[in-house]
GUZA-611397 format. One line per 10 residues: for each residue x, y, z of N, C-alpha, C. Coordinates in Angstrom, 2 decimals, padded with zeros to 5 digits, m for minus. Each point is the difference from the previous one (the first is absolute). Layout:
X:Y:Z:X:Y:Z:X:Y:Z; ...
//
This chain:
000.81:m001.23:000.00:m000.81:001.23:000.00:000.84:001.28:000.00; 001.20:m000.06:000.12:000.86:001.16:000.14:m000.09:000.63:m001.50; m000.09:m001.08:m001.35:m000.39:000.68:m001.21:m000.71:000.94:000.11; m001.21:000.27:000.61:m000.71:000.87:000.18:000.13:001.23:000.87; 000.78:m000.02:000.46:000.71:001.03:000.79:000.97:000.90:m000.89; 000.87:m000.73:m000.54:000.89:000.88:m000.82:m000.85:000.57:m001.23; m001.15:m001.13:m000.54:m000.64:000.67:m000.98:m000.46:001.60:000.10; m000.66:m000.39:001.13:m000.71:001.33:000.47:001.11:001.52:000.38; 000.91:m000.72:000.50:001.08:001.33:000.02:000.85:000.61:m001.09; m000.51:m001.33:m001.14:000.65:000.73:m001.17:m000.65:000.86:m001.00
m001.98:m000.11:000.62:m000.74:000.83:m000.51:000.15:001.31:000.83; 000.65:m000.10:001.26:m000.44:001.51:000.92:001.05:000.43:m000.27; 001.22:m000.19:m000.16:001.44:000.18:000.15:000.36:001.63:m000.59; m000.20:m000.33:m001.42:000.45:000.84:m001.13:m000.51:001.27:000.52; m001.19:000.29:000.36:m000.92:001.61:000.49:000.70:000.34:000.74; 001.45:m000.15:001.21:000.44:000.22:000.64:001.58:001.29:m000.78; m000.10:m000.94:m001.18:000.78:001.10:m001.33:m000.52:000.72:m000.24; m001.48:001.15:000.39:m000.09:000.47:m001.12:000.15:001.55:001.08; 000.54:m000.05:000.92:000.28:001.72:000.72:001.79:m000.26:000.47; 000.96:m001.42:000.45:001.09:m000.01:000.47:001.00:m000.10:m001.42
m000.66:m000.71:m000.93:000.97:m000.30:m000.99:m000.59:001.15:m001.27; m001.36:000.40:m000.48:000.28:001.25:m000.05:000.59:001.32:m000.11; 000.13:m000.23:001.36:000.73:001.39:000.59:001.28:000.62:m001.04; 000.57:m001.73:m000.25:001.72:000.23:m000.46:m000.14:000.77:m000.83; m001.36:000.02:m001.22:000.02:000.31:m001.11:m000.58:001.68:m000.48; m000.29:000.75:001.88:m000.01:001.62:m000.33:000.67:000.84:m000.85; 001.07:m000.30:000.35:000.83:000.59:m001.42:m000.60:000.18:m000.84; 000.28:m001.05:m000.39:000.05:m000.29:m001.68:m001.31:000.27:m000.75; m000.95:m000.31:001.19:m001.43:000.80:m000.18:m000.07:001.09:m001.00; 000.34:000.64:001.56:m000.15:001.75:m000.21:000.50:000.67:m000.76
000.97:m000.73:m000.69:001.02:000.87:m000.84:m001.02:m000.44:m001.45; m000.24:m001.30:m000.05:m000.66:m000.35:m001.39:m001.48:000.57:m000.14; m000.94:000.20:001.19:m001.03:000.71:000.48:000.01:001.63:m000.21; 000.79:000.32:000.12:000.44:001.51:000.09:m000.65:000.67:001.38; 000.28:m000.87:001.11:m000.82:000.48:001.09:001.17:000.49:001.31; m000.45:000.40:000.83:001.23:m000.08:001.46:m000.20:m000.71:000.77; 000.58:000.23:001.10:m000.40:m001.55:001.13:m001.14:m000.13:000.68; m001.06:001.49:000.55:m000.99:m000.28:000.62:m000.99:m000.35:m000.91; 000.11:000.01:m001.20:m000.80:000.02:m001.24:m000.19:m001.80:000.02; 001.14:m000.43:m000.43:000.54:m001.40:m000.51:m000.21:m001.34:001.31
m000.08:000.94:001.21:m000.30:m000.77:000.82:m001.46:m000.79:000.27; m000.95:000.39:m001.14:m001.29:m000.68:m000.16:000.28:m001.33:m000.20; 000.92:000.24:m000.99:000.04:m001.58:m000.16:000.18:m000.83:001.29; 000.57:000.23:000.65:000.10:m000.91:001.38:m001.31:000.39:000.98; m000.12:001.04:000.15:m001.52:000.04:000.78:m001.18:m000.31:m000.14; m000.29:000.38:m001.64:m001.07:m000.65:m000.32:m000.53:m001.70:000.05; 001.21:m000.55:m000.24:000.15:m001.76:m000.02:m000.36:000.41:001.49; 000.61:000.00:001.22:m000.49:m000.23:001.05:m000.94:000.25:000.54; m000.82:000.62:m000.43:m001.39:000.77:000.29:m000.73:m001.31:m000.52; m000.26:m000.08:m001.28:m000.39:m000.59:m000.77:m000.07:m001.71:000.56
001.29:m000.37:000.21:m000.14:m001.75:000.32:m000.53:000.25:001.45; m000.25:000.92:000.80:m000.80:m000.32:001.00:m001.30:m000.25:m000.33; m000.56:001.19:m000.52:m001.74:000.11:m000.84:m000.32:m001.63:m000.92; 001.08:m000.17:m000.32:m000.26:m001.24:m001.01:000.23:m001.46:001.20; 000.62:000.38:001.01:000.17:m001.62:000.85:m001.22:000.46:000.81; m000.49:001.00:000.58:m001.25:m000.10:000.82:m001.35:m000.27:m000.70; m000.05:000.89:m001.21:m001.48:m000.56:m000.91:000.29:m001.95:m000.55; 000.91:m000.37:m000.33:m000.03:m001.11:m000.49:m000.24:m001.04:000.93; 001.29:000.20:001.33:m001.06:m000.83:001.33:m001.13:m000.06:m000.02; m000.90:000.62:m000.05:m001.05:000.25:000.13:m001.09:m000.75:m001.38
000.63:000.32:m000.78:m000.52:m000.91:m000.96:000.46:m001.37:m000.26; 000.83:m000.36:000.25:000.69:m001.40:000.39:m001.04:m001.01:001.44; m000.50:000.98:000.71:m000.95:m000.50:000.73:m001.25:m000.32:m000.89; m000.28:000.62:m000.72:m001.78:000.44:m000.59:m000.13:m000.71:m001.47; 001.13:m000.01:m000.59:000.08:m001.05:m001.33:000.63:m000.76:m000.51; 001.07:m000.23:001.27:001.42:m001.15:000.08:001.34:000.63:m000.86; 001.06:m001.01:000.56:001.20:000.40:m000.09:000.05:000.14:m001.99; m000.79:m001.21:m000.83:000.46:000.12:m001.14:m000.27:001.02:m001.15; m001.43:001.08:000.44:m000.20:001.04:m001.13:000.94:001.04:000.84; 000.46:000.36:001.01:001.04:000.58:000.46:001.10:000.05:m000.95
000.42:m001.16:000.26:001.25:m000.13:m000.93:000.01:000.24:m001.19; m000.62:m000.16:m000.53:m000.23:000.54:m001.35:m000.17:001.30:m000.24; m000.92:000.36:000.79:000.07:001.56:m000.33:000.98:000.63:000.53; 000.86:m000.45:001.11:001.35:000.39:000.03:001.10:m000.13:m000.88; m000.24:m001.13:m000.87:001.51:000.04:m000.89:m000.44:000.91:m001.11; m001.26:000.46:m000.60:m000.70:000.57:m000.93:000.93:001.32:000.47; m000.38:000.50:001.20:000.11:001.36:000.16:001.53:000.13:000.10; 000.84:m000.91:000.38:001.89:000.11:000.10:000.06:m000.36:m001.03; m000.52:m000.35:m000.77:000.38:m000.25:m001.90:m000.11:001.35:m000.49; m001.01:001.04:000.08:m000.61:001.22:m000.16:000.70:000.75:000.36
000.60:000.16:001.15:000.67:000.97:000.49:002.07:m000.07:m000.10; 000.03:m001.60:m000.30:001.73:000.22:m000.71:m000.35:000.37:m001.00; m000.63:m000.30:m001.42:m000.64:000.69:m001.14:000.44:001.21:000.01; m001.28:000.61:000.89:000.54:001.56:m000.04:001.09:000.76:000.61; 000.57:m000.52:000.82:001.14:000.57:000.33:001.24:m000.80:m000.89; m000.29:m000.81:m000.99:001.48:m000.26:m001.08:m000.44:000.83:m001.23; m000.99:000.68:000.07:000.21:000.92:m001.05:m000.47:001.61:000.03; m000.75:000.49:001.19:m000.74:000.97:000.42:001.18:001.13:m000.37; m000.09:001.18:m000.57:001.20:001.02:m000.29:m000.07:001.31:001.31; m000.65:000.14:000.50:m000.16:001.07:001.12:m000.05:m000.47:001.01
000.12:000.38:001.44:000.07:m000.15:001.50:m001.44:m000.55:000.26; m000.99:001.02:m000.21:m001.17:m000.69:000.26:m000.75:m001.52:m000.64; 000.39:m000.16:m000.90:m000.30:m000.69:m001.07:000.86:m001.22:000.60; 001.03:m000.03:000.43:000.85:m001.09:000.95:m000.91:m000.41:001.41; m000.43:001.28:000.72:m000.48:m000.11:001.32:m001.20:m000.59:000.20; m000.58:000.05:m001.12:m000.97:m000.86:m000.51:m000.19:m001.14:000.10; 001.14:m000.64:m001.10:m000.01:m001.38:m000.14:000.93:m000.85:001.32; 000.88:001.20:000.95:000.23:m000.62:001.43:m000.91:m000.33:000.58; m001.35:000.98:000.22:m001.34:m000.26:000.61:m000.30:m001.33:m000.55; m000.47:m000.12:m000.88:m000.51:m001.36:m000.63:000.99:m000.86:000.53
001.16:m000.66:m000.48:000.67:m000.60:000.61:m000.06:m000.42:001.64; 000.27:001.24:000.63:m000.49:000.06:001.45:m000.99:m000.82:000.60; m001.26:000.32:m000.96:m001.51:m000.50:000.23:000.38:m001.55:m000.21; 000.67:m000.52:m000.96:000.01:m001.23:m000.50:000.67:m001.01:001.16; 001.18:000.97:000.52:000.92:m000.60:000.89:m000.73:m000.53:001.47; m000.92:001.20:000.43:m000.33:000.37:001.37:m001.15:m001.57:m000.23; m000.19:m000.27:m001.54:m001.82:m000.61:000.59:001.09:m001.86:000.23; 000.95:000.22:m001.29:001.00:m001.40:000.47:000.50:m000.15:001.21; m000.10:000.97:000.56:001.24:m000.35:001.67:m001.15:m000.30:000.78; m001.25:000.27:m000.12:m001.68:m000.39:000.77:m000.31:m000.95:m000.24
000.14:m000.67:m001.40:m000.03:m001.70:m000.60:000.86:m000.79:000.81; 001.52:000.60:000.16:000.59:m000.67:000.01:m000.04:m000.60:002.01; m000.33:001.00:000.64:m000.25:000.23:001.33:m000.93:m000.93:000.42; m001.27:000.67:m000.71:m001.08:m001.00:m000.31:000.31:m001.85:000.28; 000.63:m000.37:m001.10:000.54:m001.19:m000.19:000.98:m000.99:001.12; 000.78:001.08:000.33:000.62:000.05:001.57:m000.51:m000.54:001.01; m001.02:001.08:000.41:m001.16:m000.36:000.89:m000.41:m000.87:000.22; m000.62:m001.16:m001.15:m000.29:m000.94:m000.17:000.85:m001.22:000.70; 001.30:000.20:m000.31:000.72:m000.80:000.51:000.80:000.06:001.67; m000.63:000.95:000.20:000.46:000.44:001.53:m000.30:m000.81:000.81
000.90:m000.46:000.91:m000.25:m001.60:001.55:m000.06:m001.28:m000.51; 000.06:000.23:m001.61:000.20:m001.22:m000.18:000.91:m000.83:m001.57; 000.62:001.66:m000.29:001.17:m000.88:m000.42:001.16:001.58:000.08; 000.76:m000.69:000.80:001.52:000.74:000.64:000.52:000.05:m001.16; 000.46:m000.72:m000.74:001.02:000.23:m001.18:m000.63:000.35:m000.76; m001.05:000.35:m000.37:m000.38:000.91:m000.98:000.05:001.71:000.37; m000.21:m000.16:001.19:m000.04:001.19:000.58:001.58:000.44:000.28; 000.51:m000.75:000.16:001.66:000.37:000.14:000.47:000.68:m001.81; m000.23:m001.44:m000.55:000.78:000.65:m001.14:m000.88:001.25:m000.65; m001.29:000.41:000.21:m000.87:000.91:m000.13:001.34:001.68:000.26
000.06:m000.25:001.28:000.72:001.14:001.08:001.75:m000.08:m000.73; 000.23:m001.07:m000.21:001.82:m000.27:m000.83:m000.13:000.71:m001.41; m000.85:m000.14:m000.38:m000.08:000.46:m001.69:m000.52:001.75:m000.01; m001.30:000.30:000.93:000.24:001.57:000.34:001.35:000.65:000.59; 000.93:m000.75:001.22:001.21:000.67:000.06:001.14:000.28:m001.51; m000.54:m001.29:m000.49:001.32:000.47:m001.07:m000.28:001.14:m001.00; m001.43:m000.07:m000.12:m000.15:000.96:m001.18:000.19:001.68:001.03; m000.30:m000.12:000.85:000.37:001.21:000.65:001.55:000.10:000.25; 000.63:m000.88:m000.04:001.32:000.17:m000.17:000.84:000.56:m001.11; m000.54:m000.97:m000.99:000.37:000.60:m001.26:m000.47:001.12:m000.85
m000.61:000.47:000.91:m000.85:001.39:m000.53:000.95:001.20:m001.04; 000.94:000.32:001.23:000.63:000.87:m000.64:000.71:m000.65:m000.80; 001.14:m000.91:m000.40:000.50:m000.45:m000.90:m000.73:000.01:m000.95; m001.16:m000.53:m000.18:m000.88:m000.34:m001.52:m000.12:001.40:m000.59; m000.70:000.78:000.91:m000.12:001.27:m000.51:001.40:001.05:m000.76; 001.27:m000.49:000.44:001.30:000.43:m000.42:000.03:m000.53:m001.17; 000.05:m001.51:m000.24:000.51:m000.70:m001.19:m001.15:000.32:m001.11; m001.84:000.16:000.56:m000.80:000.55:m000.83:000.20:001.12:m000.54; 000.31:000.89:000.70:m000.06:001.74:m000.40:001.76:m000.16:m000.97; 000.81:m000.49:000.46:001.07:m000.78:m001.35:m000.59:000.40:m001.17
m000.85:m000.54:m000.11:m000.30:m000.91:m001.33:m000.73:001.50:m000.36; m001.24:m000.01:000.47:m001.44:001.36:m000.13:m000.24:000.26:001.30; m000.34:001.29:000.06:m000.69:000.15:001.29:m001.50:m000.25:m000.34; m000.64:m000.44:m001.02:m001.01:m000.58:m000.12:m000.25:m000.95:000.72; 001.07:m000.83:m000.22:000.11:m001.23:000.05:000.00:m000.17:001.90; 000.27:000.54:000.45:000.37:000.30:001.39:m001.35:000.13:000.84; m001.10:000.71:m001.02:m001.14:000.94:000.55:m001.43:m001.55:m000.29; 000.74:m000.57:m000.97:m000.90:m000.79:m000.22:000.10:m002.11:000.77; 001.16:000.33:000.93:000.37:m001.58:000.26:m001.13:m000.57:001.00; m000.83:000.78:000.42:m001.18:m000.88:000.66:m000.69:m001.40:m000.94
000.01:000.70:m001.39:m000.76:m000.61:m000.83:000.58:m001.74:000.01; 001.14:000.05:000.85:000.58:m001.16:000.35:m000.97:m001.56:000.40; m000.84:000.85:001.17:m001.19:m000.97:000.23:m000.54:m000.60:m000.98; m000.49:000.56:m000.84:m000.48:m000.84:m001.51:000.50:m001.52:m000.40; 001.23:m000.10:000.36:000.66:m001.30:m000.26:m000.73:m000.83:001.08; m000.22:000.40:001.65:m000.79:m001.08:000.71:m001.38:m000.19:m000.54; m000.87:000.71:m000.36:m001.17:m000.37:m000.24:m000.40:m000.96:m000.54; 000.48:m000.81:m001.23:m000.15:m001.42:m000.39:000.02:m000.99:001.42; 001.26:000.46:000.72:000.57:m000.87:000.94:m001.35:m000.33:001.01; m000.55:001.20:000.51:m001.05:000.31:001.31:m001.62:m000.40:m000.92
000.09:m000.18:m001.00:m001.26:m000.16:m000.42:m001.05:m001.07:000.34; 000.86:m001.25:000.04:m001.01:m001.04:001.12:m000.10:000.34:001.62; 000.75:000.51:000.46:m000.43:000.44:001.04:m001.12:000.84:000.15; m000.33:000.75:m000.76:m001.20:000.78:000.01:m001.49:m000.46:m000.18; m000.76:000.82:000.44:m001.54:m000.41:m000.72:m000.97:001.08:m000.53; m001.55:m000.06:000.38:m000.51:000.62:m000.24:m000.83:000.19:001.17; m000.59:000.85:000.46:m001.22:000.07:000.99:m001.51:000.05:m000.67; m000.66:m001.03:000.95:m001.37:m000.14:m000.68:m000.91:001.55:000.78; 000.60:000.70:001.12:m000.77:001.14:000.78:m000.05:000.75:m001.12; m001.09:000.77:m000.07:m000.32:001.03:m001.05:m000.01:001.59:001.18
000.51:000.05:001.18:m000.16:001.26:000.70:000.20:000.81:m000.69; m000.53:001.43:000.21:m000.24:001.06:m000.78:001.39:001.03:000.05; 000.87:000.13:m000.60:001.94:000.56:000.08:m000.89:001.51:000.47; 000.86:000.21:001.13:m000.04:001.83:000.36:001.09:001.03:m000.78; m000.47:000.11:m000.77:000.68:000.76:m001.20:000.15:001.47:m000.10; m001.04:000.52:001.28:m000.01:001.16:000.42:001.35:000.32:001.30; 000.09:m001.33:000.50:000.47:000.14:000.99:001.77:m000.10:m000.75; 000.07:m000.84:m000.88:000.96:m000.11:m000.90:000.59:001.70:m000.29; m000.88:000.33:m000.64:000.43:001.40:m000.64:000.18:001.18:001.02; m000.82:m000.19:000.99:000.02:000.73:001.59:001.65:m000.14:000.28
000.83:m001.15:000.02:001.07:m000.43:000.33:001.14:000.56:m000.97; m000.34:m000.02:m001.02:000.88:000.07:m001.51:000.49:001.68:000.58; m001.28:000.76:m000.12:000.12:001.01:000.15:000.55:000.91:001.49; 000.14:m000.86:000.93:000.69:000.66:001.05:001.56:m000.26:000.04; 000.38:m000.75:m000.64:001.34:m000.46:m000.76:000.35:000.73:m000.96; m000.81:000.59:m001.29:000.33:001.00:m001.25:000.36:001.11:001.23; m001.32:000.40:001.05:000.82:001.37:000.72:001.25:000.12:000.82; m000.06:m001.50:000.64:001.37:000.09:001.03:001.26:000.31:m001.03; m000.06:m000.67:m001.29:001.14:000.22:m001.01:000.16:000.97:m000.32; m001.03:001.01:m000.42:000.21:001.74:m000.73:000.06:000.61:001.27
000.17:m000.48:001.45:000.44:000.88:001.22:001.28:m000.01:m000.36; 000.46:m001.10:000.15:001.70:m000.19:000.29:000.39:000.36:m001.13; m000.12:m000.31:m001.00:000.27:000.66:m001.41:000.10:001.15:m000.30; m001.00:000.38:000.71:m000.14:001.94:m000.30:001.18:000.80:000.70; 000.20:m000.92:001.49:000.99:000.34:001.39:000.89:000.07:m000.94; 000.47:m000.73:m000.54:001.29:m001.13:m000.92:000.49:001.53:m000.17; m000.99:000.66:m001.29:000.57:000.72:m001.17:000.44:001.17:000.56; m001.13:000.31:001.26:000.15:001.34:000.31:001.33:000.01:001.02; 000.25:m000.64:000.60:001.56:m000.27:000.28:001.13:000.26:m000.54; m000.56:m000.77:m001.21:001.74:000.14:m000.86:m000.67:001.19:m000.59
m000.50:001.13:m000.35:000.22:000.99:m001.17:000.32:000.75:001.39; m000.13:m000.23:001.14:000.25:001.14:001.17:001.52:m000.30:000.30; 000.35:m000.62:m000.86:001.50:000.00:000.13:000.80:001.17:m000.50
//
């Protein structure tokens, strides 16, 4: 049963790249962006905003219509959002397809948790190698993001999309839910949106900082 442990950490793993390994690739951003640093720093804030909004609504739907239309509409949306950030030509137009991405990542690390759960008190080695396979990818965070931003800093902005390779893997593990409960979608967007403001706080702080330099 430990297969299933590492499976699952090799679907949550990668989202852990997309604000530490990232990061490496500000530079190279901003300069190809034509932006400065409080500007360019969306890219990293927005992803984090974002995979929260996307791991709390998808829990939630992972309860109400099961782990397997989750997943799907999670790799849909991290397919969508490396897309647009390997070819988007402006800052916003990038911050964008981080959001998407984000969303895609946040609803996989809720699948993947999800799935976890399941196996909790009663199988240890799944749950071990579960916890062994999240340390490493947090280990190797920054490295990937160095040898990515190497290559593109595209390439850097987009390595979440990594998860994609587990999804074949996690797919029998999953199902469907027969509950038809009614998704709070208000409460969804209630959430989305106190996250869009906490971001244009600190963001706004960000800018007005550095031009008061």
């Amino acid at each position: 049963m430990s297969a299933a442990g590492w499976r699952w950490g090799v679907l949550y793993g990668p989202a852990v790249y997309g604000v530490s390994a990232a990061a490496a690739a500000l530079p190279d951003a901003a300069w190809h962006l034509h932006t400065r640093g409080p500007g360019v720093a969306w890219l990293l804030t927005a992803y984090a905003a974002s995979v929260g909004v996307g791991a709390v609504t998808a829990g939630r739907l992972v309860d109400l219509r099961g782990s397997r239309p989750v997943l799907l509409t999670a790799a849909a949306s991290l397919t969508v959002g490396a897309l647009v950030c390997a070819v988007a030509p402006t800052l916003p137009a990038v911050v964008i397809g981080r959001v998407l991405l984000a969303v895609g990542s946040g609803a996989l690390m809720a699948t993947a948790l999800a799935g976890v759960a399941q196996l909790a008190g009663r199988r240890q080695k799944a749950l071990a190698a579960f916890g062994a396979c999240l340390a490493g990818f947090s280990a190797t965070a920054p490295l990937a993001g160095a040898v990515a931003a190497h290559g593109s800093w595209r390439a850097a902005m987009v390595l979440p999309v990594l998860s994609l390779a587990a999804v074949p893997l996690c797919w029998s593990l999953t199902a469907r839910s027969r509950r038809r409960d009614p998704v709070d979608w208000l409460g969804a967007g209630l959430l989305a949106a106190v996250a869009a403001g906490l971001l244009l706080t600190v963001q706004t702080a960000a800018q007005q900082a550095a031009w008061a330099r």
